[in-house]
N, C-alpha and C positions, 0 to 999 in steps of 0.2 A: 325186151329189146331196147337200148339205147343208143340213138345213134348223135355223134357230137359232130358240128359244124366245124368243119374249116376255121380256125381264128378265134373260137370262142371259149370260153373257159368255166369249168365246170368245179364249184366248190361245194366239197359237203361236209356236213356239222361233225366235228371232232368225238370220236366212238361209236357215229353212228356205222351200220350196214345196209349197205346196198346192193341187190342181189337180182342185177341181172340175167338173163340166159346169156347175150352177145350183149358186145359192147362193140359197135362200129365208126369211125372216124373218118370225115371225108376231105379230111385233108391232103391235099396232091404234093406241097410239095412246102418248101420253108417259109414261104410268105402264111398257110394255113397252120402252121403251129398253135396247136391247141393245148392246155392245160386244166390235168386234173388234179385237184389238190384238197387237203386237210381247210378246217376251216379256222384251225389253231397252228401253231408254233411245236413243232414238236409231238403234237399229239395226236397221233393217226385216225383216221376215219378206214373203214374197212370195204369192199369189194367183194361176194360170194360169188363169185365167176368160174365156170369151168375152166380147167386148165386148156393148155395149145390153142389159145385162142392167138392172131397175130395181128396188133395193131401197128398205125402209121401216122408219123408226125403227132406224137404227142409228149407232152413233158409232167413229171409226175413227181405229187411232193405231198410228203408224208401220207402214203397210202399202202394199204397192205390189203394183199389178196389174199381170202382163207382159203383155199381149194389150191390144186396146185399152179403150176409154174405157167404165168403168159409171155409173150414175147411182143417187145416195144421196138420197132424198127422206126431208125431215122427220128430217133425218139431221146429225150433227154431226163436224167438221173439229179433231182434237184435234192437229191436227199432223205430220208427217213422212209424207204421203201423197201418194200417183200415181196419175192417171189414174182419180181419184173425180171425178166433180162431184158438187158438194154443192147441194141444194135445203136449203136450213138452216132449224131448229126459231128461232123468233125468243125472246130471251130473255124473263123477267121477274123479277120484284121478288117473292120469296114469305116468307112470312113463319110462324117455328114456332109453334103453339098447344098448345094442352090435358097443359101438363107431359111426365110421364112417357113413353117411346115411340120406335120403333125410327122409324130415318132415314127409309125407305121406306114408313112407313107414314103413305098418303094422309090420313087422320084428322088430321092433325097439320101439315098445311100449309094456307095459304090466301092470298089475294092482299092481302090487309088485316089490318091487325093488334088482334088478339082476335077473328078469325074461325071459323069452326064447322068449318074445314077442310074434306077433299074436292078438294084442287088437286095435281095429279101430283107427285110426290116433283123435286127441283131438278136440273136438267142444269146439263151443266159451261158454260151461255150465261147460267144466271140467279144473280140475286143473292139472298142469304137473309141475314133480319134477325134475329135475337133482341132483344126486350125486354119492359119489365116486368111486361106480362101476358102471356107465353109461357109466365109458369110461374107454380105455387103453390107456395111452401117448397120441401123438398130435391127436387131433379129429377134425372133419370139419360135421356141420350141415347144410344143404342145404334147404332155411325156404323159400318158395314160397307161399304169398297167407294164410299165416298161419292163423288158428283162435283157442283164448283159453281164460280161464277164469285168473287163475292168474298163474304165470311162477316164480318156486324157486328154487335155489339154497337152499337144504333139510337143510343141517348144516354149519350156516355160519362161524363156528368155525371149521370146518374140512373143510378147501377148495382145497383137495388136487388131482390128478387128475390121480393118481397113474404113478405120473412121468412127467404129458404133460398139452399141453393145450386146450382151446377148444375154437371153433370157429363158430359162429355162420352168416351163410352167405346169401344174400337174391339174387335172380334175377332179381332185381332192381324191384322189387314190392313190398309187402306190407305186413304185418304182424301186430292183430290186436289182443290186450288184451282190456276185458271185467272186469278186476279185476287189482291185484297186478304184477309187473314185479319186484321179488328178484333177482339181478345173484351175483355170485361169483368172486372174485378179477382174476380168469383164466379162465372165460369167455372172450373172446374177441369178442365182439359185431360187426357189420359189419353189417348194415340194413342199405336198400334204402330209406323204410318208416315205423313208426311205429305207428300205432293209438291206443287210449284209451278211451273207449265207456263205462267204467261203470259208472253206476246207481245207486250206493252204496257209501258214502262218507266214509272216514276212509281208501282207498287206499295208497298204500305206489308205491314209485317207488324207487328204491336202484340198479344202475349200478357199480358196487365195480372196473373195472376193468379201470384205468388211462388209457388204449388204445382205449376206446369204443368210435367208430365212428357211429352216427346214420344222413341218410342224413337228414331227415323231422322227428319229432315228432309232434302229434294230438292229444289234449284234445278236447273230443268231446262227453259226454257225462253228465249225469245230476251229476254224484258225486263229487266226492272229492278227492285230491293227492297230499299226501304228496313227496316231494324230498330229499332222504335223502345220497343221496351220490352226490361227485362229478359229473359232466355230460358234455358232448362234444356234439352238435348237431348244424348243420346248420340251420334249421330253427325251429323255435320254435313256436307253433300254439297253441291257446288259441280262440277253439270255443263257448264250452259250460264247466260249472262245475267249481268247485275251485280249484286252483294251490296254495299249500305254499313250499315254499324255504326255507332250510333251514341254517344251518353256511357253505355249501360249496364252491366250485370253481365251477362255471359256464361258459363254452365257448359256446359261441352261436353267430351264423354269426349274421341271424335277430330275432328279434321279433316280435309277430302281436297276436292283441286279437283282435278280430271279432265278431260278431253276436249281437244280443237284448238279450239273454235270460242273466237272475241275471249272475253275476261272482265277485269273493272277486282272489284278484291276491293278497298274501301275502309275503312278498318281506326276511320279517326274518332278519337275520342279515347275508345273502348271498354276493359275489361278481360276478358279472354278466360282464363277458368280450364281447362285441360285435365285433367281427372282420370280418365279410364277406367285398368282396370288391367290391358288385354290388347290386342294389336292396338300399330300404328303410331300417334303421338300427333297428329303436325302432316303432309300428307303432301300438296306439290303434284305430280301427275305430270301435266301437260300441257304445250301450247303455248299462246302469244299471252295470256298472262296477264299481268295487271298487278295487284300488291298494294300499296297506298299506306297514308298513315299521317299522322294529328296528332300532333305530340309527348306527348301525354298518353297515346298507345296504350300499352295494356299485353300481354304475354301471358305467364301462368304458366303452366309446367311443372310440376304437381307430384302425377305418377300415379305407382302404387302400382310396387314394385320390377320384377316380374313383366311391365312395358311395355316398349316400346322406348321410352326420353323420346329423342325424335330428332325435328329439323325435316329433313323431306327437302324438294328443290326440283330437281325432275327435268326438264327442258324447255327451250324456248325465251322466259324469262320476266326481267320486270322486278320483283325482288319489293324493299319499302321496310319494314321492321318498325319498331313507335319500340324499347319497349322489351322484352327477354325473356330471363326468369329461369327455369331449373334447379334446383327447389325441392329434391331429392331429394336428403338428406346422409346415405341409407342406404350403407356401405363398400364396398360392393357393385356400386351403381347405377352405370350408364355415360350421358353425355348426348351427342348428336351433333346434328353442324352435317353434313348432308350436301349438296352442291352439286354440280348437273350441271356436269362441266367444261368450257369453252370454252360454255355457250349461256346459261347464267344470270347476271345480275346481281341479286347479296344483300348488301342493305346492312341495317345494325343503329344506331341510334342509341344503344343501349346494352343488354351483353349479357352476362347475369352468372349465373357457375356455382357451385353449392353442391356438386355432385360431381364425379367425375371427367368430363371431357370430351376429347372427338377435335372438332377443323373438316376435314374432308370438301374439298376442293376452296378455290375463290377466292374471301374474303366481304371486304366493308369493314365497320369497326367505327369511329365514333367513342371508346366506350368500352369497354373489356373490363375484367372483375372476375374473378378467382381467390379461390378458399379455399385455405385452408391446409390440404396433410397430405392433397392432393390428385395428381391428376398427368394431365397436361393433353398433346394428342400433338395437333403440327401435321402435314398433307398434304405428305409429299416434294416433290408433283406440283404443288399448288398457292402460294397468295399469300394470303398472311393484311395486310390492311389495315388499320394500328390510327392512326387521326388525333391524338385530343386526349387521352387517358389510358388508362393502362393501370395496373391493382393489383394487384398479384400480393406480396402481403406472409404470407408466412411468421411464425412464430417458434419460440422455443426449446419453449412453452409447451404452443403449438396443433399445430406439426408444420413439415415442412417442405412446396415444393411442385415438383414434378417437372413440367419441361417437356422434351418433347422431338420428336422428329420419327418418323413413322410407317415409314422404311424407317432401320434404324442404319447408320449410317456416310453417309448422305445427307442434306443439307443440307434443312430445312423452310425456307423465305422468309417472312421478314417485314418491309412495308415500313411505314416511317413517315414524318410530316414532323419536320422538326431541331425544333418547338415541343413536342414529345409529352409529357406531363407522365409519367413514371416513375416509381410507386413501389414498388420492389422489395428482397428482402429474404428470408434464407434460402428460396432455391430453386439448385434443382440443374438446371443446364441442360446440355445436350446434344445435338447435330446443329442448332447454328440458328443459321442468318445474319439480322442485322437490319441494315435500311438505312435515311435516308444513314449514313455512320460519321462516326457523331458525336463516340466511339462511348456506346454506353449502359450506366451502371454498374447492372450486377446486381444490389449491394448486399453491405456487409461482411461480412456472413455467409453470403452465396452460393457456390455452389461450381463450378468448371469442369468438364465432364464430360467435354469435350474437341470436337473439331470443330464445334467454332462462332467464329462471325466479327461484330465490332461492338460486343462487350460488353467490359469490364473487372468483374474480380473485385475484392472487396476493400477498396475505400474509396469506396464511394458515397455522396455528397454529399447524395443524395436520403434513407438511412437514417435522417439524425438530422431528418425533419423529419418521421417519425412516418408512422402511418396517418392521422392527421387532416394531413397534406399541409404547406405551407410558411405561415407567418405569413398575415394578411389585414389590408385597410384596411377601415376605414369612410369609405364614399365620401361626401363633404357629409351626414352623421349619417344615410347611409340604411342601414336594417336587412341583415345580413349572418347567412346560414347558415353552420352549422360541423356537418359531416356525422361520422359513426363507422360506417366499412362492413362494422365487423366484427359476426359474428352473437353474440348472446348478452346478457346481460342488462346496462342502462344505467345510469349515475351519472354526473353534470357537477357539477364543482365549482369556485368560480373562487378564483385564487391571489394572494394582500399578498406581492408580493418584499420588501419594505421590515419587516412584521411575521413574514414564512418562514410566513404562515399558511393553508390552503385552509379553503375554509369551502362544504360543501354545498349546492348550487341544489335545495331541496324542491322533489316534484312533476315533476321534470327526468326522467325514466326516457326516454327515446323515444332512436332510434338520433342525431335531427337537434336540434340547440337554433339556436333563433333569438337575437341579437344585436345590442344596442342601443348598448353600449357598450365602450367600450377597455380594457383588459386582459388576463388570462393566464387562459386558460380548460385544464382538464382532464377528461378523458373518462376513465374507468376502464370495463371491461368484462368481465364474468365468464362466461367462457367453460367453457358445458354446468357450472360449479359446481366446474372441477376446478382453474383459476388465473384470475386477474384480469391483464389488462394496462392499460398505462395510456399515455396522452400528453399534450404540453400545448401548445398555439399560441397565440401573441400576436393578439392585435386591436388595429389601432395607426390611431389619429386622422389625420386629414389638414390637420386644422384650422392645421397649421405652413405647408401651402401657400399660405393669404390672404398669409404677408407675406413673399413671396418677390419681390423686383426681379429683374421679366425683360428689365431692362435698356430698356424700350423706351418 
């Protein structure tokens, strides 16, 4: 015989069985909503209950009855259940009052807003409002265990608080939308945990307030959620459902997509900062995933030494990155590309190391960047993909940089197309075949390390045209970038061949100068304060093309 309290909630361990004769509930009415649930995500915990049995007020998530069929009156369907029918609590619209005060306490909800309260604390079927008279000056919400459908800030054009602010607090437990989560710019968010179980795609999540701390968020159910504001959270969980990003700031310790069931990860044109400084950084381990991307997508690497900075991609998955960067130039630090092999497709639109790094398995790259004074190890096993550029520029100044392959004396693969822009330049290479054989110069200061195929040492064509790359046109006088992708501090100067004179671009400090017109432009760069290097490209007119006879 079991019998469950009014209010209180009953978890059991994921596959276990529990085998009651009755199971009884004394709960009277919606303020006693009680819950039984799995003690995992997804993965049932079991009940051997006679059938016709009829409970009251209780909400039920992932559990499955072996015997037959019970019946849950006034009772809620939170998902991954058997052999319940549900007589369902119908939802409503409720609304917070009188400031200060814990979630659960009746006092503080009401059907209307600026009500006297008195209305049963909010199931996971109803929706709850906050606005501007919910509260008077600084307010403190005390959110334990919380369950609700979707959570708004009423008018997000009035967010005002009649003077204060509000705070939403948790007891290091958990708090669990079914729907949308709107809040307002003076909301200050403060949760331990927050999960997202709807079923419904077209979800929004919109955290407005630049101080919002969440420790864990949870997509964990079959819909769909958009992100439409900036977001702070430590970890970021991608069970089940679609996640899109959108143009914001994203701070996030780690990341982890999980499970089998379908997932589209949408990446948008968001910037995604990873900085926790323990644990895995970036980590899909599933199937049937798909990660996409606008060209604007960013994602930094740049957690503390003591992390693994590593993108793992473990499964049966389509994953598209735009761009991601290896922020970490501690001596120390290792960055990795891990890739399941033979099941994943990873491509990068561009993808660039400040420390040492390994690639793991089979990736495409449009573009790949190397630092100097670095050392860089391809996959025996795998196929590294580089399309349109590759930099890997050394010097005498900054160091040189070590490429080679992860088993010695065995060939790492690299395939390219014969257009690949190459700019390389003191690096020591070693174990690596690139194709087609074109072949590709290493660069005159490069060194053979021995067993590799495709390269020439020694008089690279590509060395004398610098780290700012080969000459540029200005196409019909339209504006033209001239990039410098080394780290450290900027100077543009433009050069009179005719006077031998450079003359300083005040204000010019940025890695990129924009480009109006023709000439001899110079980049100097001072690298950590200890040498300066420098280069110089032509910018050449086209304006000679009007008076060319094309004979015709």
């Amino acid at each position: 015989f079991l019998e469950l309290a009014g209010g209180y909630n009953l978890t059991l361990s994921s596959g276990m069985v529990l085998s009651p004769t009755v199971i009884k509930s004394t709960g009277l009415d919606c303020s006693d909503l009680s819950i039984i649930q799995s003690s995992e995500e997804s993965k049932p915990a079991f009940i051997d209950l006679v059938g016709g049995q009829q409970l009251d007020f209780i909400a039920f998530k992932d559990i499955q009855i072996t015997k037959s069929v019970i019946t849950a009156n006034n009772s809620i369907d939170l998902g991954g259940n058997d052999r319940i029918s549900f007589n369902l609590i119908e939802g409503t619209t409720k609304y917070w009052v009188g400031g200060d005060g814990d979630w659960y306490d009746e006092n503080h909800w009401d059907f209307t807003s600026n009500g006297s309260g008195g209305a049963c604390p909010p199931t996971p079927l109803d929706t709850v409002i906050f606005d501007n008279l919910s509260f008077s000056g600084n307010t403190s919400i005390l959110v334990s265990n919380a369950e609700t459908k979707d959570v708004f800030w009423h008018d997000l054009e009035d967010q005002t608080t009649n003077g204060g602010s509000i705070q939403l607090l948790s007891r290091s437990t958990r708090a669990f939308g079914y729907g949308s989560v709107r809040l307002g710019q003076n909301i200050d968010i403060k949760l331990d945990r927050l999960y997202l179980r709807s079923v419904e795609k077209g979800e929004e999540v919109s955290l407005q307030s630049v101080s919002n701390a969440i420790g864990n968020i949870y997509f964990n159910g079959a819909g769909g959620w958009s992100i439409t504001s900036d977001l702070n959270v430590f970890d970021f969980n991608v069970y089940d459902g679609d996640v899109a990003f959108n143009d914001g700031q994203y701070n996030i310790g780690r990341f982890y997509v999980r499970g089998s069931s379908k997932k589209d990860i949408l990446l948008g044109s968001s910037k995604i900062n990873i900085q926790a400084t323990s644990g895995d950084a970036w980590t899909i381990t599933a199937d049937n995933t798909a990660v996409s991307n606008d060209p604007g997508s960013e994602i930094r690497l740049s957690a503390g030494t003591s992390m693994r900075n590593q993108l793992d991609q473990i499964g049966n998955n389509v994953i598209e990155y735009g761009a991601v960067y290896f922020e970490i130039r501690n001596l120390n630090a290792l960055s990795t590309i891990l890739t399941d092999k033979g099941n994943n497709y990873v491509s990068f639109n561009k993808l660039v190391f400040e420390s040492d790094g390994e690639l793991i398995g089979s990736n495409i790259m449009d573009s790949l960047i190397f630092a100097p004074d670095r050392t860089y190890t391809f996959d025996s096993d795998g196929t590294e993909n580089i399309n349109t550029y590759w930099f890997m520029l050394g010097s005498a100044c900054e160091g040189s940089i070590t490429l080679q392959s992860s088993l010695p004396g065995s060939q790492a693969n690299v395939v390219s197309k014969s257009s690949l822009q190459l700019l390389s330049d003191f690096v020591e290479i070693q174990d690596i075949a690139i194709t087609p054989n074109k072949p590709f110069d290493a660069g005159a200061n490069s060194i053979d390390l021995g067993n590799n195929s495709g390269w020439t040492f020694g008089n690279n064509a590509n060395s004398s045209d610098g780290f700012l790359g080969p000459d540029k046109y200005l196409c019909q006088n339209t504006p033209t970038s001239l990039i410098n992708p080394k780290t450290g501090s900027y100077e543009w100067a433009i050069y009179d061949p005719n006077s031998d004179v450079a003359t300083i671009m005040t204000g010019e400090v940025q890695s990129d100068l924009v480009v109006n017109n023709p000439g001899y432009y110079i980049s100097n760069v001072s690298i950590a304060g200890a040498c300066i290097i420098s280069d110089t490209i032509e910018v050449l007119s086209t304006d000679f093309l009007d008076s060319i006879d094309l004979g015709m």
